[in-house]
N, C-alpha and C positions, 0 to 999 in steps of 0.2 A: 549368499547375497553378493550381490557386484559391489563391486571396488569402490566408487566414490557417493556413495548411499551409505556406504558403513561408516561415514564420515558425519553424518544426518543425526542429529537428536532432534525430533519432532518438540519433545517437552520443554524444549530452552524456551523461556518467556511465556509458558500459558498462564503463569500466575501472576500477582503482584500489577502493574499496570499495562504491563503487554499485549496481553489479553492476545495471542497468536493460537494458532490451530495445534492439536496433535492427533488429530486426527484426516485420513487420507487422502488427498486433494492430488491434481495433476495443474499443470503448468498452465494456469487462465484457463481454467475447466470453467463451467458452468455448476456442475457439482461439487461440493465439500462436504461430505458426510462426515459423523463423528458424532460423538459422547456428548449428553447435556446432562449434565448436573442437576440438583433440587436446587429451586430459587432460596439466595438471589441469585441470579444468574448475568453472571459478567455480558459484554458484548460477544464472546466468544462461546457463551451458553456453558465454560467449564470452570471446574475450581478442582484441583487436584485434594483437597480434604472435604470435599462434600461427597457425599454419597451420588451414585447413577442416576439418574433418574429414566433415562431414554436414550435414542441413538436418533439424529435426524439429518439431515441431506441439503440444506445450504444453511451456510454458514459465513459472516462475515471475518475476517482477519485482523487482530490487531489495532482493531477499531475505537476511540472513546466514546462520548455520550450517550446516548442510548441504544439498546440493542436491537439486533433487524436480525429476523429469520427464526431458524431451529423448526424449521417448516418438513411437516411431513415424519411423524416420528415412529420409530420401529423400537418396541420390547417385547425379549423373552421373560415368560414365567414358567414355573411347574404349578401341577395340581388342575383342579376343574376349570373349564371353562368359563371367564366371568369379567369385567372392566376393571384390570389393573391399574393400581396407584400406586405401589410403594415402592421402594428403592432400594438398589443395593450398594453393600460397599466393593470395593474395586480391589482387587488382588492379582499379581502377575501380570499388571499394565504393561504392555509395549507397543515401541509404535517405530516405523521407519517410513521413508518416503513411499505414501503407495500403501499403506500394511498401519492396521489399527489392531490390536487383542485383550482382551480383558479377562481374568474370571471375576464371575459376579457371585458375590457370597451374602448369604448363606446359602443358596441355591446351585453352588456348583457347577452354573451353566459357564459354558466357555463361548464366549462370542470376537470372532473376528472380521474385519470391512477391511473393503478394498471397494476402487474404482475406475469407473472409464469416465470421459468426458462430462457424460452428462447422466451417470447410475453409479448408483451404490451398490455394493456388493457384499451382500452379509451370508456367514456360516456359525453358525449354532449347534455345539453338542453340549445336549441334554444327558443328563444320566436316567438309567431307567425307571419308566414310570410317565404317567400322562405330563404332555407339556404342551406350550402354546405359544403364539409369535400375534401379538397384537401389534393393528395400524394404524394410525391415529393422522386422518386427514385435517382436524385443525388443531395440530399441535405447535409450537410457537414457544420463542423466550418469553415467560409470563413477566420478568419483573428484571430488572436490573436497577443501576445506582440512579439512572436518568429519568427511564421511559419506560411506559407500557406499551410491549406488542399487543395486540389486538387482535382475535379473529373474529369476525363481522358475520361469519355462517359458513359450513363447511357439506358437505356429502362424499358419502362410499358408497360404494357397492363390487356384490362379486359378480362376474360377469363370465366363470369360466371352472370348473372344479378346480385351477390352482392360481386364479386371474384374480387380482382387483384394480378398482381401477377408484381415483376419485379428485377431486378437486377442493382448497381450502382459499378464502378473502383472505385478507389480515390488512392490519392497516399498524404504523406503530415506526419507532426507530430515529437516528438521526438523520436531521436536513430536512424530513418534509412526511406528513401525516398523510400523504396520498395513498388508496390502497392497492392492494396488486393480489394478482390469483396465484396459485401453486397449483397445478396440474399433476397429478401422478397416475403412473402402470407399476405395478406389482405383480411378478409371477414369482411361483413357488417352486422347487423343483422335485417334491414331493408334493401327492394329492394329501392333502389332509381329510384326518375323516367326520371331522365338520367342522361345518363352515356359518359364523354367527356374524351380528352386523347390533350395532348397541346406537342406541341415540339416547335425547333428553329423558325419553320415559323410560330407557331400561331397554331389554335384549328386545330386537326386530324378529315378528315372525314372516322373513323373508328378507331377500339379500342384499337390503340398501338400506342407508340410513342416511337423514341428513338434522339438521343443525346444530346443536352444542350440547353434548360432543358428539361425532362422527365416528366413530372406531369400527374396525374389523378386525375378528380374534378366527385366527385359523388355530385349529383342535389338533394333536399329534397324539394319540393312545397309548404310542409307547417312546417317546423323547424319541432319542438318538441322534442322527447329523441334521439338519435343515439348514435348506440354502434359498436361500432370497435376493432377486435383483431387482431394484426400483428404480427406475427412469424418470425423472423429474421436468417438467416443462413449465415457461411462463405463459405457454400460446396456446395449449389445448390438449386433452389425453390422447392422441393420436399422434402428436409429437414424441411424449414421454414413451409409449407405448415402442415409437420406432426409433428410439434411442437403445431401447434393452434390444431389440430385434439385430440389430446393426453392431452395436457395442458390445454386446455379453452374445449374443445365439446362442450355443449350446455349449460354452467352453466351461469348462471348469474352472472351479474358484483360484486354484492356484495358477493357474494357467494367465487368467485376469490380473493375478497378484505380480505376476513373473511378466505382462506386460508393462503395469504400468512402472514394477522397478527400472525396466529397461527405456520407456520415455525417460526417466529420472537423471535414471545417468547417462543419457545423451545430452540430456539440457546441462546437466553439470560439469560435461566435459566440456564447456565452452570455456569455461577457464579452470587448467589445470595448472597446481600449484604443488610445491619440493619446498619441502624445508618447513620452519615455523612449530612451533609446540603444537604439542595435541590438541590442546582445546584454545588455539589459533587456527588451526583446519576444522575444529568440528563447529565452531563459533559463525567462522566464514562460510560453509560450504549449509549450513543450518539457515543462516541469512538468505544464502544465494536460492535458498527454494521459498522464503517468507518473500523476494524480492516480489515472484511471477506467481502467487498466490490471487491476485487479484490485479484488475478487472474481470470477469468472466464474458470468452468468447460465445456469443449468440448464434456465431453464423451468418451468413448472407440467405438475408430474406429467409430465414428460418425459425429463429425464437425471440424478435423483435415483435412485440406484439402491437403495436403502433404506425408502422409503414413499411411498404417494399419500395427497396430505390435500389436495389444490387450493390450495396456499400456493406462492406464488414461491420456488425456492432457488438457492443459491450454494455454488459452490465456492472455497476456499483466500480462508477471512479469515482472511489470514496478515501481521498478524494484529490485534486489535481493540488489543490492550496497546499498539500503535502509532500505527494512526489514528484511535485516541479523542483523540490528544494536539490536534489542529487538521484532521485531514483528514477526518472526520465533518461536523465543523461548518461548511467550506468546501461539502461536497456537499450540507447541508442548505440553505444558502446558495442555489448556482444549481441543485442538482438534489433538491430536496423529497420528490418522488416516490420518485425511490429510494431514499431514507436509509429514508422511510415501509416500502418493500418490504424493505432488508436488516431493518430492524427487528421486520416479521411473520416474516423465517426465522427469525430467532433466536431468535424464539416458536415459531415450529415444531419448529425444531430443541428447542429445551427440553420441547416436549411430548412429544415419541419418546425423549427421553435421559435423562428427567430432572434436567436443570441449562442452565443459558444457558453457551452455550460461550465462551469466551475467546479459541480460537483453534478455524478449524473446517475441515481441510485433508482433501480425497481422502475424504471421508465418514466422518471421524473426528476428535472433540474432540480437540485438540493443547496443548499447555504450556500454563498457563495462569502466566503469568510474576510476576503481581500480584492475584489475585484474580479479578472478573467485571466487565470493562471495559463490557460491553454494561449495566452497572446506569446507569452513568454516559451512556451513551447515551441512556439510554431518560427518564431525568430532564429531560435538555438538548431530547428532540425535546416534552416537554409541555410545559415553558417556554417556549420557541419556539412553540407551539401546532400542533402539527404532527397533522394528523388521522390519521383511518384504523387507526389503534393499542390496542391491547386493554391499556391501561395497568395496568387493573385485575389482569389475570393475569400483568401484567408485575414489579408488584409484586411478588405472591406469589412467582415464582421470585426476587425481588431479597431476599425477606426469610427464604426458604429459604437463604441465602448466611450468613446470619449467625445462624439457629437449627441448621442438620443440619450433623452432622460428614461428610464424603463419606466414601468406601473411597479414591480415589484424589484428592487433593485436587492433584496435581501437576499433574493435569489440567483441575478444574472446583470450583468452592465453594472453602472456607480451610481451610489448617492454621488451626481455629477454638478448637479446646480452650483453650489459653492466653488468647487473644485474648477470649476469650469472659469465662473465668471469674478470672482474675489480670487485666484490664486490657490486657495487650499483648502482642505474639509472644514468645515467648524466644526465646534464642542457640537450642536446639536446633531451631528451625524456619530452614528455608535461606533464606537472605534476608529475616531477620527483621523489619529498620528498613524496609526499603522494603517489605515486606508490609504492616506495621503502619499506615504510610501511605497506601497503596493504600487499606487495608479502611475506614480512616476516613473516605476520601473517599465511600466506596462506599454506608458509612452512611449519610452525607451526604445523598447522592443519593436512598434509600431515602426518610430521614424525610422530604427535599420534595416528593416524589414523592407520599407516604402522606398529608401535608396537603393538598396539590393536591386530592387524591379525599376528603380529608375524612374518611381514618382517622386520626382519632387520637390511639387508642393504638399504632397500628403508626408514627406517628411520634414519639411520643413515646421508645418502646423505642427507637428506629433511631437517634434523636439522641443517645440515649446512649452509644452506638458511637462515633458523628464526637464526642464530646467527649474519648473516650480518647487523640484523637491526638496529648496532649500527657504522654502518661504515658512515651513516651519522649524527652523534651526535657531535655537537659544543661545550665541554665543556664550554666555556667560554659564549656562549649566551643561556644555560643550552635549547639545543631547535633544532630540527632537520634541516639540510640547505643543498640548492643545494651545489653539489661539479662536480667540470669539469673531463673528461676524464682522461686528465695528474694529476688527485688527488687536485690540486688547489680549495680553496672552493669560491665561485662566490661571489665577492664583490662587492661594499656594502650589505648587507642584512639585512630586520629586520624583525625579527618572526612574529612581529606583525601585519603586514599590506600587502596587497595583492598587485601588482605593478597593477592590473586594476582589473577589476571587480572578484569574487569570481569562475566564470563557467573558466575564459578564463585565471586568474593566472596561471606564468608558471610551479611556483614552488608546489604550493598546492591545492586541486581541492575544491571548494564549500568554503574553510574559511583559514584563516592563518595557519602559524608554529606555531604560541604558542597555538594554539588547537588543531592541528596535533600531537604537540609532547608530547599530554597523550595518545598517539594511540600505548601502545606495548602491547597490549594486553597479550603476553605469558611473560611478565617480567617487570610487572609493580612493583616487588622488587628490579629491575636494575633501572630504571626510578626512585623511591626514593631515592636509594644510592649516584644516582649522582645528584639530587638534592643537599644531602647535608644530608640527615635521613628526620626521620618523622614531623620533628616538619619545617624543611625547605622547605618540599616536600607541606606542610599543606597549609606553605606561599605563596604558587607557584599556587595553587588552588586557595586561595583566590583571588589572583591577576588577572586569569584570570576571574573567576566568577564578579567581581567587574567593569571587563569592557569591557566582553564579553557575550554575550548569550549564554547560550549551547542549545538553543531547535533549532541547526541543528542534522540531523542524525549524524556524526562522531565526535561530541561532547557530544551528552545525556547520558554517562556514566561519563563526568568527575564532575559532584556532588558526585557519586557514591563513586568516589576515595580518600574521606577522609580515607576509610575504611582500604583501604591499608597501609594507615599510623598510622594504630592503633589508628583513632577517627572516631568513626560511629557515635558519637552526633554530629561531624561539618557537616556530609553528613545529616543526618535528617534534621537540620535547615535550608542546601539551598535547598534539595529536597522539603520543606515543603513551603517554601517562591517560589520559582519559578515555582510550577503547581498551586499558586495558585495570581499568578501576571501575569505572562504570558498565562491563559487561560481563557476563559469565556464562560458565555453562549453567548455572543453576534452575530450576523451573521459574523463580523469578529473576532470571539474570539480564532482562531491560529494562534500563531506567525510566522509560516512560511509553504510552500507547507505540507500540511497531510502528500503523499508520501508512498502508500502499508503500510501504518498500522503502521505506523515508530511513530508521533507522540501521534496517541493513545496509541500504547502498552507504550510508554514516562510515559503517564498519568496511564493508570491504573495498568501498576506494582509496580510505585512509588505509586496511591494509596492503593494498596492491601500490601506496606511496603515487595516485594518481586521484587529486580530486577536482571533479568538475564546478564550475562556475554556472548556475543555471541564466538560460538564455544566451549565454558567449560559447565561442569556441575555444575557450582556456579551459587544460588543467595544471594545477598546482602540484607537484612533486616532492615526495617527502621519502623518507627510508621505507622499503616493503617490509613487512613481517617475514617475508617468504626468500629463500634463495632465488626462485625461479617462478614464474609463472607464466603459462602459452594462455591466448588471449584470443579464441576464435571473433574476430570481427566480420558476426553474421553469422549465419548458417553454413553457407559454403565460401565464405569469405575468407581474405587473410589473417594471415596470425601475427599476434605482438605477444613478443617476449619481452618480458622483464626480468633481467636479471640482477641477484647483489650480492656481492663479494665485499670481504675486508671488515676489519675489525672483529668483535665477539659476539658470535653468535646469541640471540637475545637481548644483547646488550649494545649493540649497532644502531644508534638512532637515527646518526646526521649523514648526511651525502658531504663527500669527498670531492667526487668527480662522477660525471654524466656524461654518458656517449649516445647519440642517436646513430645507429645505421655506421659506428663506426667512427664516426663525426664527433668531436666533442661538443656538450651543449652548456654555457657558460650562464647557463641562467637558471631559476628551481622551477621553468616554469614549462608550457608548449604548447602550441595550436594543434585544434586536433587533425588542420589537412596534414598533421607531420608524421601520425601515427596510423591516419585512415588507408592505407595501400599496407599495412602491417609493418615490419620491422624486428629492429633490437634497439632496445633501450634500456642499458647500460648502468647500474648504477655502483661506484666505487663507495662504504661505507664506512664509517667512523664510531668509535665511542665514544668522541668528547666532540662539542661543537665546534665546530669549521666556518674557515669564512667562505665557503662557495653561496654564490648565487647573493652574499650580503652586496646591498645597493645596487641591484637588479628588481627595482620590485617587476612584477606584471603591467602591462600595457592596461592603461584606465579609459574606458569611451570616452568621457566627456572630458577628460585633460588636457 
């Protein structure tokens, strides 16, 4: 196995609320085969104590509320030919980047997957004695904690002595009950010596079958090796079909395996890292492949089953409200290009829908939980100076967000009436205080965006938006609150506490007001002031840090925010205490849903002691885990080093001293034009806190 794959434990976080993959995926594949468990079945279809139940071919990452996919399912049995139901248990589990194995007991079969872009790759030694590989065209997560998957009708059929070929509906999952097909090719690499097809009424005499259930059972007389590759499409079985043809032809499984280890470790050599405890590289380098797990790349005009416009698209950005919060800005970081490309779909996508979607799963706009997250993108990749971008149109749908009322705003644009014309959400909009938040950052975004290009009067209007965000600020419960129509603020209220569960509060979406109310992103030097200054603002962190988690998404920056109050040693100490309390190598070692890349980039900006500010070109600087880390920026781009010296190893929190390029840099913080040409950047570290970078906070927008 190559070098920084051996660094990969696939199993970190499939349990407990993580719900992450350990089964074989490549870098924004369209494919993710792997293991499904007996219901219930998590969003990720696995539970590491339940028994097998199947093996299927997409699969979502990390995901919470209800489950999507487990589409397309493939099990071995031994014995006669007949419609398999039961389970095994799992023994000599392993998994690495690229590479899935199992034995299945009591049956003895050995099954391992591997994949290419858009197929799975399965191999199966049976011990001797008749054995069999059933296909299950409407197979699906039947059940998780949320939602039912659904399949709505299915068909197979064999079309070849070692071909099948079939299609499954399904309709189910979170964001949106719309349905979507599964298209599959199956070829076998042995003829088996028969060939069965099962539907509603029982075994088909003849080689199709279609509605509930769907299956095809290919017959082996005497076990021994079988190899299987299935090509997956959302667009038509001549797609999936030329996926195996193109991707697998006639290579062998190991040969496939030994492919895709070597994508792995090219993508991971984008940052290489010296030094740090063992399972601080296996933590980080585990992260860095959950990072590019999702969106799934489609293709140009290839597996978009909805329009040709010659635009790059994606599947299930599921979803932006998440990794706008740091895992945007980590990919623009070492993979530029892409951030570039998701950016034109979701211009694409906005020119066929009209609205920039928020979340955009199975070819259909999903919840849109806070607004238009992509506004906020698209501000951070022109700051950054990120090319190739139609900023100019990107505007206009960003300034469409805050002039058009939508028909369904649940989905795309704002409950905007109030917001618009009173100042701020009322109680009668769901999740009023954290919308209200949301929309002013988005303004934000907008009006810098609109002077960048040098309109304006589109940033003039837009700024007027991001100054509303203090129309719900409670002086007296230093902390953001619902307020009613007629301006009255809704009583009783306490910041702290959610009046039911976290998804369905009416006031704040995912967690309270007193972790809402470090969310002004463009004026968190307003947010101190009223605090009381730096040293009150400090106490106010503590407070919440002390009885709050921040490893949700719209909190992971408020460790961050000592910084602002001119002490970047208090932000070291709890970034340094909470990646490394709150994560582990264990199968449940994240504290909460993954979530598109949200919790890793968590981890490995804090540990590369560089975390991003989303929609600005700041990052904040803390001590790295690592002695060293090279930082390919891009593909064939420059490299940034990071390096730290000084103090005891492990035990090294604080920065001493900071040198950029040589230069010393007097402050905990940097623009990213400083580090985008590459570099060295320097860091001298300490055991006990230092005054560096104290009363230097970060430059604030709107101060």
């Amino acid at each position: 196995m190559p070098g920084l794959i051996r660094e990969v434990d696939p199993f970190i976080g499939v349990d407990g609320a993580g719900n992450t993959l350990c089964g074989p995926y490549l870098p924004f594949a369209l494919a993710r085969p792997g293991p499904d468990t007996i219901p219930p079945q998590s969003t990720n279809g696995y539970r590491s104590k339940l028994p097998l139940l199947r093996f299927s071919h997409l699969h979502v990452s990390g995901t919470g509320g209800g489950g999507r996919y487990g589409n397309i399912g493939v099990t071995p049995f031994r014995g006669p030919p007949r419609l398999f139901s039961a389970a095994y248990d799992k023994g000599d589990e392993r998994s690495s980047p690229g590479y899935y194995r199992v034995r299945l007991a009591p049956d003895g079969i050995e099954a391992e997957l591997t994949c290419t872009p858009r197929c799975g790759v399965h191999r199966y030694r049976f011990p001797a004695g008749p054995a069999n590989i059933q296909l299950e065209a409407d197979a699906c997560l039947r059940r998780d904690f949320r939602a039912n998957v659904e399949c709505l009708g299915a068909w197979i059929e064999w079309v070849g002595p070692r071909a099948v070929v079939g299609r499954g509906d399904f309709r189910g999952g979170w964001g949106h009950s719309y349905p979507y097909s599964v298209f599959f090719y199956a070829e076998f690499d042995r003829e088996p010596g028969r060939r069965l097809a099962w539907g509603a009424g029982g075994p088909i005499a003849g080689p199709a079958a279609q509605g509930l259930p769907a299956a095809a059972v290919a017959h082996f007389a005497d076990g021994g090796e079988v190899g299987l590759r299935v090509g997956v499409s959302f667009v038509s079985v001549a797609n999936a079909r030329a996926a195996v043809e193109r991707e697998c032809g006639a290579r062998a499984f190991d040969d496939l395996r030994a492919e895709a280890e070597a994508i792995w470790e090219r993508y991971l050599g984008r940052i290489r890292v010296e030094g740090g405890s063992r399972d601080e590289r296996r933590i980080f380098y585990t992260f860095l492949t959950r990072l590019v797990c999702m969106p799934g790349d489609l293709g140009v005009d290839d597996e978009n089953h909805l329009w040709r416009s010659g635009v790059r698209q994606y599947n299930d950005f599921y979803c932006l409200w998440d990794s706008v919060r740091n895992a945007n800005s980590l990919i623009t970081l070492i993979d530029p290009e892409r951030e570039v490309s998701f950016l034109n779909a979701l211009l694409d996508i906005a020119e066929h829908t009209g609205w920039l979607a928020d979340a955009w799963i199975a070819g259909h706009s999903a919840q849109a939980q806070g607004g238009s997250s992509a506004d906020i993108l698209f501000c951070e990749a022109r700051l950054k100076g990120l090319k190739g971008v139609d900023y100019r149109r990107a505007l206009d749908f960003m300034l469409k967000n805050s002039r058009v009322e939508p028909a369904e705003p649940w989905n795309h644009g704002r409950y905007l009436k109030d917001y618009r014309d009173r100042g701020w959400t009322t109680d009668a909009v769901p999740h009023c205080v954290s919308r209200h938040l949301e929309y002013s950052y988005q303004d934000w975004c907008a009006a810098r965006l609109a002077a960048e290009l040098g309109r304006d009067a589109d940033a003039a209007e837009a700024m007027r938006g991001a100054r509303k965000v203090w129309n719900l600020w409670r002086d007296d419960l230093k902390a953001f609150a619902p307020r009613r129509a007629d301006g009255r603020w809704v009583e009783p209220f306490d910041p702290a506490t959610c009046r039911s569960d976290s998804w369905n509060d009416p006031y704040c979406y995912e967690g309270p007001s007193v972790g809402w109310s470090f969310n002004v992103q463009h004026d968190f030097a307003g947010l101190v002031r009223r605090h009381g200054g730096p040293s009150a603002f400090s106490r106010a962190v503590d407070r919440f840090l002390a009885r709050h988690s921040p490893c949700k998404e719209v909190f992971m920056h408020i460790p961050w925010l000592y910084h602002y109050a001119g002490a970047p040693a208090r932000a070291a100490a709890a970034v340094w205490r909470i990646l490394h309390s709150e994560y582990s190598t264990r199968r449940d070692g994240l504290p909460d849903n993954e979530d598109m890349g949200c919790h890793s980039a968590f981890y490995i900006c804090g540990a590369l002691g560089l975390y991003p500010i989303m929609g600005q070109d700041l990052s904040l600087l803390s001590a790295p885990f690592f002695r060293r880390a090279e930082i390919s920026l891009g593909e064939n781009g420059p490299r940034l080093i990071v390096e730290a010296d000084g103090g005891t190893e492990g035990r090294a929190r604080f920065l001493r001293r900071v040198e950029l390029n040589g230069q010393s840099l007097n402050r905990a913080w940097l623009r990213h034009g400083e580090i985008s040409g590459g570099g060295v950047l320097r860091m001298e570290l300490a055991d006990r806190p230092t005054a560096f970078g104290r009363g230097r906070p970060p430059p604030s927008p709107m101060a």
